[in-house]
GUKE-733277 format. One record per atom (N, C-alpha, C): atom name; x, y, z; residue number from 1. Coordinates in steps of 0.02 Angstrom, whole numbers. Layout:
residues N
rec name: CA | xx: X | yy: Y | zz: Z | resi: NUM
...
***
This chain:
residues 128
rec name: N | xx: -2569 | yy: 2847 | zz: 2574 | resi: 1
rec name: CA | xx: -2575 | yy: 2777 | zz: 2557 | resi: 1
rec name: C | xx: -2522 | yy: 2738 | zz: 2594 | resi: 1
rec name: N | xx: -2546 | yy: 2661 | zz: 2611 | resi: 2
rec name: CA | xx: -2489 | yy: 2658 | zz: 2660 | resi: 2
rec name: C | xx: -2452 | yy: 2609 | zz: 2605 | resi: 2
rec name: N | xx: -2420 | yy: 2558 | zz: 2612 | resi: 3
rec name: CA | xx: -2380 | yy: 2495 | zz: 2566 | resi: 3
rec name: C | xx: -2405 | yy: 2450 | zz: 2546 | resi: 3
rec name: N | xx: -2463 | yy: 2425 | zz: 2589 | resi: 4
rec name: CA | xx: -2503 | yy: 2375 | zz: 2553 | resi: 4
rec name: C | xx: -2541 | yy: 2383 | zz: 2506 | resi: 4
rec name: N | xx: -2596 | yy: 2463 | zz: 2498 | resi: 5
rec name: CA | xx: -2611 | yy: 2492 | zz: 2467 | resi: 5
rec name: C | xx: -2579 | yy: 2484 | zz: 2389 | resi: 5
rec name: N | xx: -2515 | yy: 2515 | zz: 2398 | resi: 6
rec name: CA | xx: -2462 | yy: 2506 | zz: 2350 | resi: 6
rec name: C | xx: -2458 | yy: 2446 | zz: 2321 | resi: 6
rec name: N | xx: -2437 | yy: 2414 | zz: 2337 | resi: 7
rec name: CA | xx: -2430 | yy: 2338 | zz: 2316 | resi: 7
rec name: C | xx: -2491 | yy: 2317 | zz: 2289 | resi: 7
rec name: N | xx: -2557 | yy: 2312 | zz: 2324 | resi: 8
rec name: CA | xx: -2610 | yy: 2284 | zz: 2300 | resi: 8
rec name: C | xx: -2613 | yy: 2325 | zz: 2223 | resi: 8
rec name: N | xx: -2622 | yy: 2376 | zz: 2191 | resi: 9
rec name: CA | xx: -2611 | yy: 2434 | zz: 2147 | resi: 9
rec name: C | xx: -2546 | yy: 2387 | zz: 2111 | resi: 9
rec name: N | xx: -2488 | yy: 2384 | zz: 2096 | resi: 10
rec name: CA | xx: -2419 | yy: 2403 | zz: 2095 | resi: 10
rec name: C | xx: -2404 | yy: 2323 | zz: 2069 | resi: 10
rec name: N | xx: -2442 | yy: 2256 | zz: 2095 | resi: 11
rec name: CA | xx: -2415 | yy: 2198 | zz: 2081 | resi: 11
rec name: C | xx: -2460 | yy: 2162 | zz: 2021 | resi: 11
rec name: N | xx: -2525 | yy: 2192 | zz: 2016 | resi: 12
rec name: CA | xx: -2550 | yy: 2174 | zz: 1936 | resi: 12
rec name: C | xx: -2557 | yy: 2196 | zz: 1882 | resi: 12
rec name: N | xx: -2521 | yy: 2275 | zz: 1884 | resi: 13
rec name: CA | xx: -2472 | yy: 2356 | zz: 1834 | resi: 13
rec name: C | xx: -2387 | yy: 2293 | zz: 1800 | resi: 13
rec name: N | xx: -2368 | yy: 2273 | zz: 1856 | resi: 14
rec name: CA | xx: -2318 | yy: 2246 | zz: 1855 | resi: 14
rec name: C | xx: -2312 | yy: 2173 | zz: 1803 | resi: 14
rec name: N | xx: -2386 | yy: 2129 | zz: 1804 | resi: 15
rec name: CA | xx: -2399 | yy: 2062 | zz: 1796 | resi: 15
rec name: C | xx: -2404 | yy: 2101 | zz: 1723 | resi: 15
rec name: N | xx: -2446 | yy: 2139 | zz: 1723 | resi: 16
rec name: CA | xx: -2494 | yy: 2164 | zz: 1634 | resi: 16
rec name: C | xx: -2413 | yy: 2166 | zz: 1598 | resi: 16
rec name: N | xx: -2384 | yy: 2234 | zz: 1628 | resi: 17
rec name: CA | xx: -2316 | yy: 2244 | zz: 1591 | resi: 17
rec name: C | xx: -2277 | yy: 2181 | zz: 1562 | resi: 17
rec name: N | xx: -2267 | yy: 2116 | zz: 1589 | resi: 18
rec name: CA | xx: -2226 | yy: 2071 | zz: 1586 | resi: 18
rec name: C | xx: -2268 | yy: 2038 | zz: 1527 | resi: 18
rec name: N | xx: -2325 | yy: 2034 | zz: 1531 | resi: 19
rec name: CA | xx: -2367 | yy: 2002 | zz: 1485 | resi: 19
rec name: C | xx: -2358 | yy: 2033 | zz: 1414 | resi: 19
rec name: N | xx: -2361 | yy: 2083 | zz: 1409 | resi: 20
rec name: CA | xx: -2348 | yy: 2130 | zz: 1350 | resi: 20
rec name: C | xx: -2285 | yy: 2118 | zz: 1327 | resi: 20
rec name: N | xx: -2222 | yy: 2126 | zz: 1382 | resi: 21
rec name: CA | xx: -2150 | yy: 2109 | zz: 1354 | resi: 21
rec name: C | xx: -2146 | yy: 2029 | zz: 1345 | resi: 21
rec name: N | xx: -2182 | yy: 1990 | zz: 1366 | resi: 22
rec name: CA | xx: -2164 | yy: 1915 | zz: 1339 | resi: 22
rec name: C | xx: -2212 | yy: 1917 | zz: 1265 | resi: 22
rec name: N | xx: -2273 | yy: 1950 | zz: 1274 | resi: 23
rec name: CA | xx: -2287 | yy: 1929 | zz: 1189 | resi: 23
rec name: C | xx: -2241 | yy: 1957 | zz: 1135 | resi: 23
rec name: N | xx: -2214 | yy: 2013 | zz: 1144 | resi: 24
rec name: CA | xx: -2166 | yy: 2061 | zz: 1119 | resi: 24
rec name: C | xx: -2110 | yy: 2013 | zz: 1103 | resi: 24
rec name: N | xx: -2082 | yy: 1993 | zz: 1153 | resi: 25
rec name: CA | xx: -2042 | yy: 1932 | zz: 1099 | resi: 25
rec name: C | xx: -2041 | yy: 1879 | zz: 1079 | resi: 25
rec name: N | xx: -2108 | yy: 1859 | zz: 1119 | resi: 26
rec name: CA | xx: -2129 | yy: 1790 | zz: 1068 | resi: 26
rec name: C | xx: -2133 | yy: 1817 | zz: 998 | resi: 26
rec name: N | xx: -2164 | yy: 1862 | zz: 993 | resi: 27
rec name: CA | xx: -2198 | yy: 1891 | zz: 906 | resi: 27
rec name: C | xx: -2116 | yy: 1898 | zz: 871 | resi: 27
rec name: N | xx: -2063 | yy: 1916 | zz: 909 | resi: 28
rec name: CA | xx: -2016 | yy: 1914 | zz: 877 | resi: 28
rec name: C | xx: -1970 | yy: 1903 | zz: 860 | resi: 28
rec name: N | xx: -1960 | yy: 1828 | zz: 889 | resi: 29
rec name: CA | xx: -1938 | yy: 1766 | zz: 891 | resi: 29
rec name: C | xx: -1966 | yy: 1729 | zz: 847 | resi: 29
rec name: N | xx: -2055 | yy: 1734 | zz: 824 | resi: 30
rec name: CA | xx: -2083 | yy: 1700 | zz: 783 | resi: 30
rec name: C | xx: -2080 | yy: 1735 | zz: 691 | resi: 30
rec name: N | xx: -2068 | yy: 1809 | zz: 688 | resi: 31
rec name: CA | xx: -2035 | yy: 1833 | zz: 644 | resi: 31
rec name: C | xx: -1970 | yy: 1808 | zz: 630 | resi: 31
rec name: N | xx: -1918 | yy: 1818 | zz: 663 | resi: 32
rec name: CA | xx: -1844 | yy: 1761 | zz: 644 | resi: 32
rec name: C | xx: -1860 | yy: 1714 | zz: 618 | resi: 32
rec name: N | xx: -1886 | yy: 1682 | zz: 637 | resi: 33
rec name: CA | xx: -1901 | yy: 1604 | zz: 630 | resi: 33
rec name: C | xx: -1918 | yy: 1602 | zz: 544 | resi: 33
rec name: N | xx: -1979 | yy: 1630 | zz: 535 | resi: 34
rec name: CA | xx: -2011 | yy: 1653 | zz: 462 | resi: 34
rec name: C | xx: -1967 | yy: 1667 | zz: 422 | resi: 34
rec name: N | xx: -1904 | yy: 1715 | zz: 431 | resi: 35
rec name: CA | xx: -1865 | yy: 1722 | zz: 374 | resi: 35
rec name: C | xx: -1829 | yy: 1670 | zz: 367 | resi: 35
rec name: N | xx: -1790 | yy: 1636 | zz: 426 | resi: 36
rec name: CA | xx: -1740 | yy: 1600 | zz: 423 | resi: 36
rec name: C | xx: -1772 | yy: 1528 | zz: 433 | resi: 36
rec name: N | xx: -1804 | yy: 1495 | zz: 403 | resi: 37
rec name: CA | xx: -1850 | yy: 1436 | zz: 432 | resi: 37
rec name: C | xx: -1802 | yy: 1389 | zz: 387 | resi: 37
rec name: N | xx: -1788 | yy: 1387 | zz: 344 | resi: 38
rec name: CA | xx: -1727 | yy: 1359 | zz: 296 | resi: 38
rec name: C | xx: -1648 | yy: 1367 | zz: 273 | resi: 38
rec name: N | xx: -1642 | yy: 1327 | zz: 272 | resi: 39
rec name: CA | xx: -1571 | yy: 1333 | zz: 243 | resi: 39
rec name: C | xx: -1564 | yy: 1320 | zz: 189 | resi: 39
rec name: N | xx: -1538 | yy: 1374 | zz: 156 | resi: 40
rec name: CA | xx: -1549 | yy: 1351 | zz: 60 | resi: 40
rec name: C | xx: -1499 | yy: 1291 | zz: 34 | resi: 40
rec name: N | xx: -1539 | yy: 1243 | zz: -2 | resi: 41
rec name: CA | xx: -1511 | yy: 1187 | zz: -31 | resi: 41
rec name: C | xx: -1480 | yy: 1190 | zz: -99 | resi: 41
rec name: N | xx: -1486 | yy: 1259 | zz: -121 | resi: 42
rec name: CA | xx: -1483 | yy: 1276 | zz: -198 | resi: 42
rec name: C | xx: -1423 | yy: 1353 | zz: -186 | resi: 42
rec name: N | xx: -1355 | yy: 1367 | zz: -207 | resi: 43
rec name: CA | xx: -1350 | yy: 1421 | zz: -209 | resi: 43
rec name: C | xx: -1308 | yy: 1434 | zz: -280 | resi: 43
rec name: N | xx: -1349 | yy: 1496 | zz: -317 | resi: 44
rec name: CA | xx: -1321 | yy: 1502 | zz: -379 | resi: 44
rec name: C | xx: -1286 | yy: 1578 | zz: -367 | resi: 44
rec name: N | xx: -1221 | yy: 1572 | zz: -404 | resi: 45
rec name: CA | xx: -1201 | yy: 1632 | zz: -430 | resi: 45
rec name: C | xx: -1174 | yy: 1678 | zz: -494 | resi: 45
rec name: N | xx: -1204 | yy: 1731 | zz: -484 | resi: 46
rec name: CA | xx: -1215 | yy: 1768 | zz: -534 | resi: 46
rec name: C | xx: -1146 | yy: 1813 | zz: -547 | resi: 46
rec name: N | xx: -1135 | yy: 1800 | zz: -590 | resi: 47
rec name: CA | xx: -1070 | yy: 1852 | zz: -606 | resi: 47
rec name: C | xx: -1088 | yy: 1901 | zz: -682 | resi: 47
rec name: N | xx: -1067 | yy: 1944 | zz: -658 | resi: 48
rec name: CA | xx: -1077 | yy: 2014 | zz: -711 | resi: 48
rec name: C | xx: -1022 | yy: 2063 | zz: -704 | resi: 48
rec name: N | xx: -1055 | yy: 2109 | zz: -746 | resi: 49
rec name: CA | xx: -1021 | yy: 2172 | zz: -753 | resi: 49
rec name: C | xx: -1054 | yy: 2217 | zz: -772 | resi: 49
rec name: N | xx: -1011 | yy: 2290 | zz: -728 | resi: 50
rec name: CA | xx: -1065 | yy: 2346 | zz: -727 | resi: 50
rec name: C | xx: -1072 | yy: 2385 | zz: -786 | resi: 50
rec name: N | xx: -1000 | yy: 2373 | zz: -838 | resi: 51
rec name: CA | xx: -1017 | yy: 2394 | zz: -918 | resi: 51
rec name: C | xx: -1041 | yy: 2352 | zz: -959 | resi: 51
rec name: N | xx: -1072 | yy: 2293 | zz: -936 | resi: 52
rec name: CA | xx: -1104 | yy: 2259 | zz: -986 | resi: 52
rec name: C | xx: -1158 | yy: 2270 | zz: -1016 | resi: 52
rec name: N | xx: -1186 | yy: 2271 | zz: -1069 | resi: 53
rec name: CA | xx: -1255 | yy: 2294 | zz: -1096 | resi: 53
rec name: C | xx: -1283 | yy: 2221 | zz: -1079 | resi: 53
rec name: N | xx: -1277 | yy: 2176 | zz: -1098 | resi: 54
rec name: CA | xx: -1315 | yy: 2106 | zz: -1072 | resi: 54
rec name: C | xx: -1329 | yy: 2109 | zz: -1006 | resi: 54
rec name: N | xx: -1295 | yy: 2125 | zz: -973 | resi: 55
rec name: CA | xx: -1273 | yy: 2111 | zz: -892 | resi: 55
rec name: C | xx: -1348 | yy: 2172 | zz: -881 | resi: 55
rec name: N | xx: -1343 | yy: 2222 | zz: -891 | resi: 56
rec name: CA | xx: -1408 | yy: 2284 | zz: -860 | resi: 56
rec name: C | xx: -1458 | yy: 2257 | zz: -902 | resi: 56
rec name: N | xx: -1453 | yy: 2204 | zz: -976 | resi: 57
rec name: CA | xx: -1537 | yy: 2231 | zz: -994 | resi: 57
rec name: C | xx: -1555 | yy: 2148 | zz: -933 | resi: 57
rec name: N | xx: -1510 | yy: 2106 | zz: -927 | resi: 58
rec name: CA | xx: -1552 | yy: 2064 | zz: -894 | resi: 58
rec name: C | xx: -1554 | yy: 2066 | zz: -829 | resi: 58
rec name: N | xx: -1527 | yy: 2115 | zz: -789 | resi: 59
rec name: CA | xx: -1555 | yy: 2125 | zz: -720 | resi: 59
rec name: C | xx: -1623 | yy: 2134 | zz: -687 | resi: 59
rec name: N | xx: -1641 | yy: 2154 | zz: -716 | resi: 60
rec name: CA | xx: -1726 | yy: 2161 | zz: -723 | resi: 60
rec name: C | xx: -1740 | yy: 2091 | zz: -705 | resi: 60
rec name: N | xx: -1739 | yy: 2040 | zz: -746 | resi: 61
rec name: CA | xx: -1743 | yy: 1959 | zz: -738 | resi: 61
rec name: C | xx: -1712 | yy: 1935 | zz: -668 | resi: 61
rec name: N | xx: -1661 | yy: 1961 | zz: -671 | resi: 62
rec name: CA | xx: -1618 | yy: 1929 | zz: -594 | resi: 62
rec name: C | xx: -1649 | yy: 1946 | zz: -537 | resi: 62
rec name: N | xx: -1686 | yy: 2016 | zz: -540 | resi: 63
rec name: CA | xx: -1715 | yy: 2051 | zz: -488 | resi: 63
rec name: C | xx: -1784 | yy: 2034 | zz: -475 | resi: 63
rec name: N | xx: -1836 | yy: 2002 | zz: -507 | resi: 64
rec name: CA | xx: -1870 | yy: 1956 | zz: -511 | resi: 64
rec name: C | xx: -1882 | yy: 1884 | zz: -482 | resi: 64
rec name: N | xx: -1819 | yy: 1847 | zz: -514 | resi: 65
rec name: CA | xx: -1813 | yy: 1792 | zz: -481 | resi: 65
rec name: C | xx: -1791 | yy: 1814 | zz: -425 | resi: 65
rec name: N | xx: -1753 | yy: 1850 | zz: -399 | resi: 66
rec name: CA | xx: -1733 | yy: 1857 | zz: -311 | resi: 66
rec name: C | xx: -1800 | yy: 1873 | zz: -275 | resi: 66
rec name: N | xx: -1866 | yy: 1921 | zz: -291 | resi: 67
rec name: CA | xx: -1879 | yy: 1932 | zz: -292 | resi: 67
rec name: C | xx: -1958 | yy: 1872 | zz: -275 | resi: 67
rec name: N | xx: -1950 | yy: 1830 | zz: -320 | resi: 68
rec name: CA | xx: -2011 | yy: 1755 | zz: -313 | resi: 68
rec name: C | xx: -1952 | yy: 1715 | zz: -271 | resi: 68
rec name: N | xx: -1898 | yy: 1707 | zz: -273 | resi: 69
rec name: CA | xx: -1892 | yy: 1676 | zz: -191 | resi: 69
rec name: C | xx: -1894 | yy: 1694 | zz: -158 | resi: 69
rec name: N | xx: -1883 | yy: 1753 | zz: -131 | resi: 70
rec name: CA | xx: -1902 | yy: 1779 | zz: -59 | resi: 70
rec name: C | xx: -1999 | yy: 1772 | zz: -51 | resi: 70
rec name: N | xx: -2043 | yy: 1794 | zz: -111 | resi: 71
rec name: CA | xx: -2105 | yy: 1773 | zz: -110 | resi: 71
rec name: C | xx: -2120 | yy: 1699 | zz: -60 | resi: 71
rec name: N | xx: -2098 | yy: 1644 | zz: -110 | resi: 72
rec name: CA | xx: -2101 | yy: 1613 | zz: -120 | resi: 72
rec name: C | xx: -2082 | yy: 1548 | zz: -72 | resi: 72
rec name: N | xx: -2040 | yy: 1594 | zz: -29 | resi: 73
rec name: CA | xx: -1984 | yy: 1577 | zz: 14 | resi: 73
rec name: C | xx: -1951 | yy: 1463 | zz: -4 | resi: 73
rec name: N | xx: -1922 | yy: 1493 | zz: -65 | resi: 74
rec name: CA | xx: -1883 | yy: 1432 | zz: -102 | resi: 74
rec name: C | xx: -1836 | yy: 1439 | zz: -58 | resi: 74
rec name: N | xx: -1809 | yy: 1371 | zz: -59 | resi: 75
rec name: CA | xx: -1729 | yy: 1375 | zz: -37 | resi: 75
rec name: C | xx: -1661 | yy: 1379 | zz: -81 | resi: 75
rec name: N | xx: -1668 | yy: 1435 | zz: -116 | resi: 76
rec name: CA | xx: -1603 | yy: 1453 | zz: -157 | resi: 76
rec name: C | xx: -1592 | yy: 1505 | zz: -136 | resi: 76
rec name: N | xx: -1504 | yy: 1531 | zz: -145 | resi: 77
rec name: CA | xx: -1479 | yy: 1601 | zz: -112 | resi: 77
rec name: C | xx: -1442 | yy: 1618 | zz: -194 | resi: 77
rec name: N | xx: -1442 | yy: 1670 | zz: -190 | resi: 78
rec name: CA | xx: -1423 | yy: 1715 | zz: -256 | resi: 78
rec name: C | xx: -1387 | yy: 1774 | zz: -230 | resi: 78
rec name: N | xx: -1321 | yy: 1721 | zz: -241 | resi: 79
rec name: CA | xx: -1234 | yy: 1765 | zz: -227 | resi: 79
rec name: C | xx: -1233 | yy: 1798 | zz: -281 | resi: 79
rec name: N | xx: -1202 | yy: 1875 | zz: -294 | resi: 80
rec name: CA | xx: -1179 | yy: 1926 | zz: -346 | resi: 80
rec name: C | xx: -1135 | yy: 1922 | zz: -353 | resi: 80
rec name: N | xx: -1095 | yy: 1934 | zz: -390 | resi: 81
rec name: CA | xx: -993 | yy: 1954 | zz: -413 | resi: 81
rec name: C | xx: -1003 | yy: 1975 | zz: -464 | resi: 81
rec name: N | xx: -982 | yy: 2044 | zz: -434 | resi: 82
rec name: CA | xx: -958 | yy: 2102 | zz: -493 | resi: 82
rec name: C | xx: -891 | yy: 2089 | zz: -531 | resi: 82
rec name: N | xx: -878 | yy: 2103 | zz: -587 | resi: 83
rec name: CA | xx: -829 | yy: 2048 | zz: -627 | resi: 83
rec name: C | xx: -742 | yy: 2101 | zz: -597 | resi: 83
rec name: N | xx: -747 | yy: 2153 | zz: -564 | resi: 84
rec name: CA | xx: -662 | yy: 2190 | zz: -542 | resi: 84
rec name: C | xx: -684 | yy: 2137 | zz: -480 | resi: 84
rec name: N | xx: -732 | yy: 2089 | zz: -448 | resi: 85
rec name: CA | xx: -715 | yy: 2064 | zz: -392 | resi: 85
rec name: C | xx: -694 | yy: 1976 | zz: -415 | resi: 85
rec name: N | xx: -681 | yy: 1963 | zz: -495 | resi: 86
rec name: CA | xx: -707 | yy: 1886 | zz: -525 | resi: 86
rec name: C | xx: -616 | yy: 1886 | zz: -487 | resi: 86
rec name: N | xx: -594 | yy: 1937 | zz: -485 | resi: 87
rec name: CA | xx: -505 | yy: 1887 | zz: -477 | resi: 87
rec name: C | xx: -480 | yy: 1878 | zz: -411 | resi: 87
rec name: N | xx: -524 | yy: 1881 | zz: -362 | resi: 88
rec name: CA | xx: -528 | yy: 1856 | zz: -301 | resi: 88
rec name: C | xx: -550 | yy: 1798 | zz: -296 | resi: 88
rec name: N | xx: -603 | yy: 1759 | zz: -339 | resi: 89
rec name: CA | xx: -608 | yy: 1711 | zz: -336 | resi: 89
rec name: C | xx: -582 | yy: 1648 | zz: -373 | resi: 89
rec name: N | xx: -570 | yy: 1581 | zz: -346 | resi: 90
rec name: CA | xx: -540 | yy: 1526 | zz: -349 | resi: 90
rec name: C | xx: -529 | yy: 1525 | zz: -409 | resi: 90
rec name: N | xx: -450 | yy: 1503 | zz: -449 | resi: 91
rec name: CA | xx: -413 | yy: 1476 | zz: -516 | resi: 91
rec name: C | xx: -513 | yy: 1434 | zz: -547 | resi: 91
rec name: N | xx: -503 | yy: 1414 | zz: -521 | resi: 92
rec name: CA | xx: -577 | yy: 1350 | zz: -555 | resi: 92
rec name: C | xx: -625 | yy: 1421 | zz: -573 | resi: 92
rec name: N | xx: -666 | yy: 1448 | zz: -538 | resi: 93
rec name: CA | xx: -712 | yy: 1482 | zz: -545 | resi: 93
rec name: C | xx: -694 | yy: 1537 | zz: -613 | resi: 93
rec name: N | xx: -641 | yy: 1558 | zz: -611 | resi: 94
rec name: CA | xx: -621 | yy: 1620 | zz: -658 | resi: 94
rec name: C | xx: -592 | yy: 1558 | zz: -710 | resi: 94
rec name: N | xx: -600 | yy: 1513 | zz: -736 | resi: 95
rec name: CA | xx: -577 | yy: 1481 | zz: -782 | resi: 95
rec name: C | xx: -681 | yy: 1475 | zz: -817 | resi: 95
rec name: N | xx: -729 | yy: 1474 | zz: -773 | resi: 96
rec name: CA | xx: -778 | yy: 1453 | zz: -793 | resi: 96
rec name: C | xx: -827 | yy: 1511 | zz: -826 | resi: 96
rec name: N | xx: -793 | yy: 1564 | zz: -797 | resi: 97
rec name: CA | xx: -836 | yy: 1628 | zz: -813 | resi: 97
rec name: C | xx: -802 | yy: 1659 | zz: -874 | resi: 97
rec name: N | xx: -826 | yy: 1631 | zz: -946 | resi: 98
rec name: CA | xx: -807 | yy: 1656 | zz: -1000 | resi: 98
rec name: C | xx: -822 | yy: 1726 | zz: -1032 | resi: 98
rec name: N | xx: -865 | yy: 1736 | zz: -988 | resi: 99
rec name: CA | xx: -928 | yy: 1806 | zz: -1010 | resi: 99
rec name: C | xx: -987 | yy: 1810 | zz: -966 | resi: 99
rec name: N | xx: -1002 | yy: 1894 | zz: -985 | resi: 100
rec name: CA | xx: -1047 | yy: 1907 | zz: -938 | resi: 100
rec name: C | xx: -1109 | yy: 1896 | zz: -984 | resi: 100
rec name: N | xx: -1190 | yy: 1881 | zz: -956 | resi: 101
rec name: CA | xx: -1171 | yy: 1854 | zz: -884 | resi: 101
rec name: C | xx: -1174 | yy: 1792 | zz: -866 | resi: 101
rec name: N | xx: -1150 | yy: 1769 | zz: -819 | resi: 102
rec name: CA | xx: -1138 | yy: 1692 | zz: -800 | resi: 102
rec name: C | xx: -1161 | yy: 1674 | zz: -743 | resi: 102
rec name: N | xx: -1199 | yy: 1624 | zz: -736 | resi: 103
rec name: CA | xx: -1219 | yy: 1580 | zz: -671 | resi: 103
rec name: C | xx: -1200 | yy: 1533 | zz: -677 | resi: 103
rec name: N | xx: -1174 | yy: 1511 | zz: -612 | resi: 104
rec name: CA | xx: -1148 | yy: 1447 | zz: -579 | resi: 104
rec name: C | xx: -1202 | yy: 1412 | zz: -545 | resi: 104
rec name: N | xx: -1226 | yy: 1360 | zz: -547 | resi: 105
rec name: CA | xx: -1254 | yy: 1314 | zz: -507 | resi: 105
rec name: C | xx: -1210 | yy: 1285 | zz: -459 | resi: 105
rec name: N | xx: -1214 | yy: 1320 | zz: -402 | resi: 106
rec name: CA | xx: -1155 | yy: 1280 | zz: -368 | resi: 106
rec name: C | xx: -1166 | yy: 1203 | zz: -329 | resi: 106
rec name: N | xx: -1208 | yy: 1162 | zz: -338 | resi: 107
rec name: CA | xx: -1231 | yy: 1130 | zz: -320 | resi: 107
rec name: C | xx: -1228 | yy: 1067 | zz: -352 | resi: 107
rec name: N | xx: -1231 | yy: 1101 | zz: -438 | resi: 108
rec name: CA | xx: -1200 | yy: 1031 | zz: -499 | resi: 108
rec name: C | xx: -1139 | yy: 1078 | zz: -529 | resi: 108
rec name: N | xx: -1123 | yy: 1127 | zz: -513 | resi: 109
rec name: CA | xx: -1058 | yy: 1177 | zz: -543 | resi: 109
rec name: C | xx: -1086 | yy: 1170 | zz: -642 | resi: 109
rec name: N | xx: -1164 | yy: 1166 | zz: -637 | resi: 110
rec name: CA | xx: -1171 | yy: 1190 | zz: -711 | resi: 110
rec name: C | xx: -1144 | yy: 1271 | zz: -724 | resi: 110
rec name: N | xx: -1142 | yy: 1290 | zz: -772 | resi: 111
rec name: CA | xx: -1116 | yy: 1349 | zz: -789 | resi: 111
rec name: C | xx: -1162 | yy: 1364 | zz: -839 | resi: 111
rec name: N | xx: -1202 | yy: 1422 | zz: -843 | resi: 112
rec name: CA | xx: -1272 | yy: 1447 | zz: -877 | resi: 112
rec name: C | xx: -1225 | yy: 1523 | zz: -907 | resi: 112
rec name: N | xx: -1230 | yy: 1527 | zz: -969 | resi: 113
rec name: CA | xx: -1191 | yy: 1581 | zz: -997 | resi: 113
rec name: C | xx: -1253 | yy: 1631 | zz: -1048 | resi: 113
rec name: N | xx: -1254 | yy: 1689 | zz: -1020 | resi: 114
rec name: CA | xx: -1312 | yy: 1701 | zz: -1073 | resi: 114
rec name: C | xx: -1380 | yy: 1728 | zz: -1048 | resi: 114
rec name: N | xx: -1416 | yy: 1764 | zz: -1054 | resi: 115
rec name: CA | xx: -1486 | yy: 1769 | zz: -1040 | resi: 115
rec name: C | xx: -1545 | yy: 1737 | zz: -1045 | resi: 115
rec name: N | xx: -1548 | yy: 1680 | zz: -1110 | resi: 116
rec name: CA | xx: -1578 | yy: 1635 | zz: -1116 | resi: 116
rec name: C | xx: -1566 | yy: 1564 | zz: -1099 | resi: 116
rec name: N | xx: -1491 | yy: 1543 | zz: -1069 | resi: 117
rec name: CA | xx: -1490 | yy: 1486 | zz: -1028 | resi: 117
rec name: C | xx: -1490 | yy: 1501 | zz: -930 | resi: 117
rec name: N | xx: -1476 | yy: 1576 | zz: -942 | resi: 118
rec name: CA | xx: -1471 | yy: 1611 | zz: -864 | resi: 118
rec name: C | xx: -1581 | yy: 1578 | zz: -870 | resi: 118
rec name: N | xx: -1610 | yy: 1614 | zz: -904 | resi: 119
rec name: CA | xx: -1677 | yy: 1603 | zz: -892 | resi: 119
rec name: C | xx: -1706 | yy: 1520 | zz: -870 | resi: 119
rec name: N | xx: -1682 | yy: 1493 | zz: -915 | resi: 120
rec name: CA | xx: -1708 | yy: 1416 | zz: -897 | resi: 120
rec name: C | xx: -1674 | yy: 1398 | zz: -836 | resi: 120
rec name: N | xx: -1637 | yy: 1412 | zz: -836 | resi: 121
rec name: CA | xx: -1620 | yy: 1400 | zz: -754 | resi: 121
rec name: C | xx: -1670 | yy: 1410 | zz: -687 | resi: 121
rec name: N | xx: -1672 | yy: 1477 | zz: -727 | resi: 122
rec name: CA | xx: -1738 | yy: 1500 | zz: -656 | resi: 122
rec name: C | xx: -1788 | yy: 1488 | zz: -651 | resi: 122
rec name: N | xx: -1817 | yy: 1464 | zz: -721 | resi: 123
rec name: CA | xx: -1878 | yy: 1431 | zz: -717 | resi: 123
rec name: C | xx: -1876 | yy: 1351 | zz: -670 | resi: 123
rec name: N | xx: -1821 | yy: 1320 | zz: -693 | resi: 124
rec name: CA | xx: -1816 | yy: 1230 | zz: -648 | resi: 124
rec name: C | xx: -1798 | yy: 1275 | zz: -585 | resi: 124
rec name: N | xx: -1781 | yy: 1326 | zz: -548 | resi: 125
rec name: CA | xx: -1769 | yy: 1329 | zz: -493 | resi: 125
rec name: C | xx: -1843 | yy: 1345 | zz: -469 | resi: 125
rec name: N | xx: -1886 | yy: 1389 | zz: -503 | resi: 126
rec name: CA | xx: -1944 | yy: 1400 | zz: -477 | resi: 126
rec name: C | xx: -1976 | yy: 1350 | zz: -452 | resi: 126
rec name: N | xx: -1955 | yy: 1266 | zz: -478 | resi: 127
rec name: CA | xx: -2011 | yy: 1218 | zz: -464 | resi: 127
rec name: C | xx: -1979 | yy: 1183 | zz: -420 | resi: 127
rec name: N | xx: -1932 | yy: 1207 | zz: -366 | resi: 128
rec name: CA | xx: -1911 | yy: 1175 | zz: -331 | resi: 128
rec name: C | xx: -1960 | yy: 1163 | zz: -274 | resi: 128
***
């Protein structure tokens, strides 16, 4: 075979390949995009503890709601703090967390104490 041969062969092997690697990252560039298409306007945090009996029976609930926003793709983020990590955070914050478990609305700094005010919470967040 001489070079032209080659080439004629060799330069539309070459075109196909490129075609394949540009859809390849269009498709996954357009995945990024899908997760990250927002920036959450809402971020609540959850503070617990790992010997709490409140704290495990309502995880189930927490894991749920994380669970319909990612569905759902809301714009709220749902920060954790395990309560040996509550004394790292700010004089203000450890003055607000009276008990487990506690959510912060950080957004109006409501403070939701409880499993049944932790709940109504998530319901007005659902209708965001």
């Amino acid at each position: 075979m001489n070079i032209g041969a080659i080439l004629i062969i060799m330069v539309p092997i070459s075109m196909i390949v490129a075609v394949i690697i540009a859809s390849v990252i269009a498709k996954k560039r357009r995945n990024d995009q899908s997760v990250s298409h927002f920036t959450p306007s809402e971020t609540i945090t959850f503070y617990y503890a790992d010997w709490c009996a409140f704290c495990k029976e309502f995880r189930p609930k927490l894991d749920e709601f994380k669970q319909y926003v990612v569905q759902h793709k809301l714009p709220v983020q749902v920060v954790e703090v395990e309560a040996s990590d509550l004394a790292k955070q700010p004089e203000e914050i450890k003055k607000k967390v009276q008990g487990f478990p506690t959510v912060i609305r950080n957004s109006t700094n409501e403070v939701f104490l409880g499993a049944v005010s932790i709940t109504e919470l998530f319901e007005k967040l659902k209708n965001m």
